[in-house]
Each structure stands twice: as C-alpha cells, then as structure tokens.
Chimera marker file (.cmm) of the C-alpha trace (Angstrom):
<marker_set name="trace">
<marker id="1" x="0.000" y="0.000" z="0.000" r="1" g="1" b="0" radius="0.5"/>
<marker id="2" x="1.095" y="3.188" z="-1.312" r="1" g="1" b="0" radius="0.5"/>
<marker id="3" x="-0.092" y="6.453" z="0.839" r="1" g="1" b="0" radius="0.5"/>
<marker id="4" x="0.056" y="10.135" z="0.828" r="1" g="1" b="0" radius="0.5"/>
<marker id="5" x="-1.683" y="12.092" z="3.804" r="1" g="1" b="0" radius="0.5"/>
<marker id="6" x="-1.460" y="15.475" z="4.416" r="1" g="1" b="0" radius="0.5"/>
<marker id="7" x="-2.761" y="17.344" z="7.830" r="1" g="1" b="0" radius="0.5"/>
<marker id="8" x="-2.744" y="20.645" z="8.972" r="1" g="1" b="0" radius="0.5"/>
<marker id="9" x="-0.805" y="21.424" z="12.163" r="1" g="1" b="0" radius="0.5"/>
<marker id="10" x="-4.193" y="21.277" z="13.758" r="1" g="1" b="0" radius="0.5"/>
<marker id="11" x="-4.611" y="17.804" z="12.982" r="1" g="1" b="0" radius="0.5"/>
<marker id="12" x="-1.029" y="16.150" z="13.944" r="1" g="1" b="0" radius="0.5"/>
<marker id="13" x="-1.613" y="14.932" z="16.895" r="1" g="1" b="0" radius="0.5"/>
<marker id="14" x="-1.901" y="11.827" z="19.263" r="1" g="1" b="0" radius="0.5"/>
<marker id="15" x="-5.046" y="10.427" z="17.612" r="1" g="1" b="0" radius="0.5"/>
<marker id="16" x="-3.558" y="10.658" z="13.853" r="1" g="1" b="0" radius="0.5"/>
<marker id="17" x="-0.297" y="8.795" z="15.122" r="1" g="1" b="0" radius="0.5"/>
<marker id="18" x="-2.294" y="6.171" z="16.042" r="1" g="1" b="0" radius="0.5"/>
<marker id="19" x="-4.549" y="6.175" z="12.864" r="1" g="1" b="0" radius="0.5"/>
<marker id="20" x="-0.745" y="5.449" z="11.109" r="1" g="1" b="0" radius="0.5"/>
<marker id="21" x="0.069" y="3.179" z="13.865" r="1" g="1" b="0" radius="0.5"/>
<marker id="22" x="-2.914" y="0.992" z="13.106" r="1" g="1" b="0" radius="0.5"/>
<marker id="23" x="-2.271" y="1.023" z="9.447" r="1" g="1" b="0" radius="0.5"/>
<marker id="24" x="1.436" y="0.045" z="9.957" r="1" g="1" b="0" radius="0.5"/>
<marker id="25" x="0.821" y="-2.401" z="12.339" r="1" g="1" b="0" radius="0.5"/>
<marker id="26" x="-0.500" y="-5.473" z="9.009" r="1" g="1" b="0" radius="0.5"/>
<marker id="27" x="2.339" y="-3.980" z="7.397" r="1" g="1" b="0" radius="0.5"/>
<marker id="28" x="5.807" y="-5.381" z="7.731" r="1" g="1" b="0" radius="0.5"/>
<marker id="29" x="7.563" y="-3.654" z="5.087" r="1" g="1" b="0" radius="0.5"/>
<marker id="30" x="6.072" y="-0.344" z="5.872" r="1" g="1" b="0" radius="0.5"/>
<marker id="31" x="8.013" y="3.263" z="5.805" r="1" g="1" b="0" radius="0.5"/>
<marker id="32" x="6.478" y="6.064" z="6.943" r="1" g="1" b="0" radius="0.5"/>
<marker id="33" x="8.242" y="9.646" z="5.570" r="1" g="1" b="0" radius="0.5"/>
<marker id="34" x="7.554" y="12.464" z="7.139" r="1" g="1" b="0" radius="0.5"/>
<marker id="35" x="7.746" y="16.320" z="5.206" r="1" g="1" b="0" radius="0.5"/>
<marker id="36" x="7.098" y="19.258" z="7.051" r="1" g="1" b="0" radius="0.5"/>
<marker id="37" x="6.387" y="21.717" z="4.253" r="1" g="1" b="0" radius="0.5"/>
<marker id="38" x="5.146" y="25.572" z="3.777" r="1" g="1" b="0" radius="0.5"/>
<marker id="39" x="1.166" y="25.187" z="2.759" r="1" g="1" b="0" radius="0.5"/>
<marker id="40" x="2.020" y="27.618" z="-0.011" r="1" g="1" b="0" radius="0.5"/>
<marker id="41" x="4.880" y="25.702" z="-1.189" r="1" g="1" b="0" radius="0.5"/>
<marker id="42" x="4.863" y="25.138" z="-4.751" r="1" g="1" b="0" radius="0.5"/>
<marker id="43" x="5.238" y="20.723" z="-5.558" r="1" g="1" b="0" radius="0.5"/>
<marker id="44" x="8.804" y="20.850" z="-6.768" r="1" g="1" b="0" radius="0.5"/>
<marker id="45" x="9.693" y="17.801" z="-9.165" r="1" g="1" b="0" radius="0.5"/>
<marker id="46" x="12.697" y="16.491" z="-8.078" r="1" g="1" b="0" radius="0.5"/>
<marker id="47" x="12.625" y="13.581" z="-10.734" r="1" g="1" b="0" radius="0.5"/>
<marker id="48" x="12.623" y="13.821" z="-14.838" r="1" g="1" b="0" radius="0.5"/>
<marker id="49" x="9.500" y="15.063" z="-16.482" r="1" g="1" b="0" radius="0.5"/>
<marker id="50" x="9.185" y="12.310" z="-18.241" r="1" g="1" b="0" radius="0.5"/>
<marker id="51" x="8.828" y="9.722" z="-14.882" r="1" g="1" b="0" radius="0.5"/>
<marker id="52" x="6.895" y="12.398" z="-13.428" r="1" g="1" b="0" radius="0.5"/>
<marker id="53" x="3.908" y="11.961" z="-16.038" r="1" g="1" b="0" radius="0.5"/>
<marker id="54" x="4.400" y="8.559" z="-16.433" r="1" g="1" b="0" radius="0.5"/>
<marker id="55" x="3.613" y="7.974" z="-12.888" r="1" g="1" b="0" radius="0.5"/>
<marker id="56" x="0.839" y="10.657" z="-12.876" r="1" g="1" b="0" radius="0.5"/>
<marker id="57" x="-0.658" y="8.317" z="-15.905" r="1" g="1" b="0" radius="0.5"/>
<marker id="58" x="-0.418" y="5.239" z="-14.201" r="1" g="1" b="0" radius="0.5"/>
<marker id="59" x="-1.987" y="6.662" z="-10.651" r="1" g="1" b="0" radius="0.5"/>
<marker id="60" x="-4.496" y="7.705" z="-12.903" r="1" g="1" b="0" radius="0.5"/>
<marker id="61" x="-5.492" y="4.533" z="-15.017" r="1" g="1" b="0" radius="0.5"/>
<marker id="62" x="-5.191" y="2.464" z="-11.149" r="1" g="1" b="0" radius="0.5"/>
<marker id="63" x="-8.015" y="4.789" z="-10.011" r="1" g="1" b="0" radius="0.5"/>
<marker id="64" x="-9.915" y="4.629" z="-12.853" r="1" g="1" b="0" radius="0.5"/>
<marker id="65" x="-9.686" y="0.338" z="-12.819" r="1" g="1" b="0" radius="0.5"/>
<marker id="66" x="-10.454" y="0.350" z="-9.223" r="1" g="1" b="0" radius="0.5"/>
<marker id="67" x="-6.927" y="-0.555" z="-7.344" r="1" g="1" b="0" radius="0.5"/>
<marker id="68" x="-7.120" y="3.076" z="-5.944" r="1" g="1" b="0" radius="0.5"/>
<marker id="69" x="-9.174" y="4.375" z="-2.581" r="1" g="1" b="0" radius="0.5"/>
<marker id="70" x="-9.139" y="8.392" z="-1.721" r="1" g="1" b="0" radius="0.5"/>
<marker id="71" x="-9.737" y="9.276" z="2.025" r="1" g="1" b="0" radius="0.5"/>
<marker id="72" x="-10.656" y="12.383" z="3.966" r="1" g="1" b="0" radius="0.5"/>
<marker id="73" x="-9.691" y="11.920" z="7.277" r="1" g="1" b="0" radius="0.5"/>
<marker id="74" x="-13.056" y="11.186" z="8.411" r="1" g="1" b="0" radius="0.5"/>
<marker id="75" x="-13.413" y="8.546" z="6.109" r="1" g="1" b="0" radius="0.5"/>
<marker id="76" x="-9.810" y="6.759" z="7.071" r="1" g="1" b="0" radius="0.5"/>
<marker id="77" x="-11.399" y="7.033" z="10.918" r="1" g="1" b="0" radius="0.5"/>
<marker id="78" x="-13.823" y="4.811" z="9.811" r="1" g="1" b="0" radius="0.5"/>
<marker id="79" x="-12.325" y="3.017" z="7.514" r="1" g="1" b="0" radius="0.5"/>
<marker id="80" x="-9.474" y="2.205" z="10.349" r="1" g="1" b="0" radius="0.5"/>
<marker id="81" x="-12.381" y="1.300" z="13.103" r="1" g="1" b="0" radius="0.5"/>
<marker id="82" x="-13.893" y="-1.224" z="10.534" r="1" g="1" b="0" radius="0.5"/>
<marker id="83" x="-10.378" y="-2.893" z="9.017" r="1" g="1" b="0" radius="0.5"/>
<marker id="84" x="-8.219" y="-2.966" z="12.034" r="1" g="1" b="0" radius="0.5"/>
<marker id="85" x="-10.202" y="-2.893" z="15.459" r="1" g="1" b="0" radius="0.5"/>
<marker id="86" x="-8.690" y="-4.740" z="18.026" r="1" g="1" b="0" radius="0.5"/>
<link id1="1" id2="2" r="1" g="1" b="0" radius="0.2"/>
<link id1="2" id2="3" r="1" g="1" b="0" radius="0.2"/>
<link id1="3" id2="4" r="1" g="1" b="0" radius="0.2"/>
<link id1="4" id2="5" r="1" g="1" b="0" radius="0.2"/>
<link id1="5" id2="6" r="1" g="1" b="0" radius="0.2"/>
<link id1="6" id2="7" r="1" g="1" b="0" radius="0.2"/>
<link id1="7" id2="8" r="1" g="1" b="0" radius="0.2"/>
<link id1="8" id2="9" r="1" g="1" b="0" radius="0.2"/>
<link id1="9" id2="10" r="1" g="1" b="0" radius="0.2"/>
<link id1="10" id2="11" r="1" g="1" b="0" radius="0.2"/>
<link id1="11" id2="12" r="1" g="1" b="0" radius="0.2"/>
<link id1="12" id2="13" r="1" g="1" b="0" radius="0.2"/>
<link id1="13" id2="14" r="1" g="1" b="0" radius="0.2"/>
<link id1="14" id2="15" r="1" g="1" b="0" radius="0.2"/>
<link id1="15" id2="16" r="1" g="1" b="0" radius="0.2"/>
<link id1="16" id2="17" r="1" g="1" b="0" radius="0.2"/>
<link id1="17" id2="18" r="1" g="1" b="0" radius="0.2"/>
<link id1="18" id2="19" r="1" g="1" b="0" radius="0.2"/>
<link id1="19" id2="20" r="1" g="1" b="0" radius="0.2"/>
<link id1="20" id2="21" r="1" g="1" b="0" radius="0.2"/>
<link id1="21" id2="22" r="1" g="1" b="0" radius="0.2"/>
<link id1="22" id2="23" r="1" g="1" b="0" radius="0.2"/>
<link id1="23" id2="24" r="1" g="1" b="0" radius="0.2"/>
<link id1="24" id2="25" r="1" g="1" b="0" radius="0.2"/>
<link id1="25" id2="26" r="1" g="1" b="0" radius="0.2"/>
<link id1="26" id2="27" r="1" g="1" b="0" radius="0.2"/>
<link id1="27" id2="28" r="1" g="1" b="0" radius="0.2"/>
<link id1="28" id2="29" r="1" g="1" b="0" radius="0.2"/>
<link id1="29" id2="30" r="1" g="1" b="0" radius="0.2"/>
<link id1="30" id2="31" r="1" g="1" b="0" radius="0.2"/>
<link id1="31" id2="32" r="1" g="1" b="0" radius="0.2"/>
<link id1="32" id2="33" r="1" g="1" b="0" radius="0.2"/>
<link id1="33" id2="34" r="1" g="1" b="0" radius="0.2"/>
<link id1="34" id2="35" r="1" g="1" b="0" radius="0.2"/>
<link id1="35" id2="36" r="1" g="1" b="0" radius="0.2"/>
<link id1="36" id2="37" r="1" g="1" b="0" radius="0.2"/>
<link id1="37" id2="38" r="1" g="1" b="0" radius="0.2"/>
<link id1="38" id2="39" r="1" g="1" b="0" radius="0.2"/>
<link id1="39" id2="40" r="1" g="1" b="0" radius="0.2"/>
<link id1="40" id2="41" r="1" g="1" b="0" radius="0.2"/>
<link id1="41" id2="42" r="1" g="1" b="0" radius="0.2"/>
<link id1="42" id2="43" r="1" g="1" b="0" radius="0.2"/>
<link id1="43" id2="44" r="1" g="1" b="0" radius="0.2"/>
<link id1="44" id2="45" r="1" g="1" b="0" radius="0.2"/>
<link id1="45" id2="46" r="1" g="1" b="0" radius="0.2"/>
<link id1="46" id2="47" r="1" g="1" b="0" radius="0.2"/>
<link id1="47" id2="48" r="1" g="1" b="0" radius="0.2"/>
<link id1="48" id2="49" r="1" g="1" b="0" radius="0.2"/>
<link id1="49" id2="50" r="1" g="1" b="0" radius="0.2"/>
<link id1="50" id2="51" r="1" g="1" b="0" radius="0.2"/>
<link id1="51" id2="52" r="1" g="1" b="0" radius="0.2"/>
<link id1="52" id2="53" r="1" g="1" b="0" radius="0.2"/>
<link id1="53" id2="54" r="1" g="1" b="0" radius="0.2"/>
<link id1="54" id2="55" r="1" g="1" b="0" radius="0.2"/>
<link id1="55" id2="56" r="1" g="1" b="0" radius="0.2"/>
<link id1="56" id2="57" r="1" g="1" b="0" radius="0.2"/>
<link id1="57" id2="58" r="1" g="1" b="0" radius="0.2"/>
<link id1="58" id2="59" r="1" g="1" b="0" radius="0.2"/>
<link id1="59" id2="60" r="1" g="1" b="0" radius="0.2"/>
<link id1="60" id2="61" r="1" g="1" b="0" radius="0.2"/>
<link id1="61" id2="62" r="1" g="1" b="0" radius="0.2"/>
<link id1="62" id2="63" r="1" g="1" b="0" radius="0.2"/>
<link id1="63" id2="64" r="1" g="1" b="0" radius="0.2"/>
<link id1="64" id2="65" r="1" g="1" b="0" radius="0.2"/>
<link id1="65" id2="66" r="1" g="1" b="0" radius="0.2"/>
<link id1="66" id2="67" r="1" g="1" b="0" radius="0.2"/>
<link id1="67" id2="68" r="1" g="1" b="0" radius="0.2"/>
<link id1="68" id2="69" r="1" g="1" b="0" radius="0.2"/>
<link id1="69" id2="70" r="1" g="1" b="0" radius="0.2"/>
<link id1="70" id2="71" r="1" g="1" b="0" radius="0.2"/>
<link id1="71" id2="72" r="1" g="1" b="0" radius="0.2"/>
<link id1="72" id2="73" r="1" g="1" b="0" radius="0.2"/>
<link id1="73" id2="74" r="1" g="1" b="0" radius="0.2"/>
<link id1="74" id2="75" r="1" g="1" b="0" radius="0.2"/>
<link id1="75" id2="76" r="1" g="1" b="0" radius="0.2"/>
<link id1="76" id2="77" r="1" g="1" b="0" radius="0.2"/>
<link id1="77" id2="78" r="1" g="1" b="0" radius="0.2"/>
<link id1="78" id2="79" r="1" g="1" b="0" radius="0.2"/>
<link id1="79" id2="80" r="1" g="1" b="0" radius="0.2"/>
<link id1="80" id2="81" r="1" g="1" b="0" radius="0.2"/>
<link id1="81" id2="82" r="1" g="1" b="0" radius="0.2"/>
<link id1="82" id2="83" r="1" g="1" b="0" radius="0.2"/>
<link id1="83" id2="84" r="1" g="1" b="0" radius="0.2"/>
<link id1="84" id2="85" r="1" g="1" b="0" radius="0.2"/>
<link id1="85" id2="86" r="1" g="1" b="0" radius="0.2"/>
</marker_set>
C-alpha cells in the first residue's frame, strides 16, 4: 500500500499517530516519511518530467480500474475502526 496524507498542524496529533500506527501495524515492510512543508509551497519535481507523467498516468489509469481508494480523514477514521479494530 502506497499512501500520501497530508494534515494541517491542527490535525497532527496523538489520535492521527495512532490512525498510522494501526495502518502500519499489518504492514511489515512499511516506511512512513515524514515532510514538514510551507502550505504555499509550490510541488517541486525532483525527478525527470518524463517519470513524473508517467507515474501521474499510471496513478491515474489504477483509479480509474479500481486498485485506488481516496480518504478524507473522516473517512480513514472509519475506515481504520472497521479494518483494524482490536
């Protein structure tokens, strides 16, 4: 599993680090990066244009075949409580 979450300041806190702890606790080969970025901050491609798109068109044709999910926080809450209870 593949994930990108963003959060406002407001919103990284104890509860989220456990929302990422229950994720990452069915996956062993897990990494977990964490950016701390400007919210005006323009995405800078670090990588060649051409991977850029090529990824871009890929993420794109997995959503559109079904092998993608989008979350708002709410949603991973629930989806969390559901999946990985204890």
């Amino acid at each position: 599993m593949d994930a990108v979450i963003k959060v406002s300041p407001e919103e990284f806190d104890e509860n989220f680090f456990a929302k990422i702890k229950s994720l990452l606790k069915y996956s062993g080969t897990a990494k977990v990066v964490i950016e701390i970025a400007e919210r005006d901050k323009k995405n800078i491609v670090e990588e060649p244009v051409s991977e850029y798109w090529a990824k871009v068109n890929q993420s794109i044709k997995d959503i559109e075949s079904g092998r993608g999910v989008v979350f708002t926080m709410q949603e991973l809450d629930e989806y969390l409580k559901k999946n990985f209870s204890e």
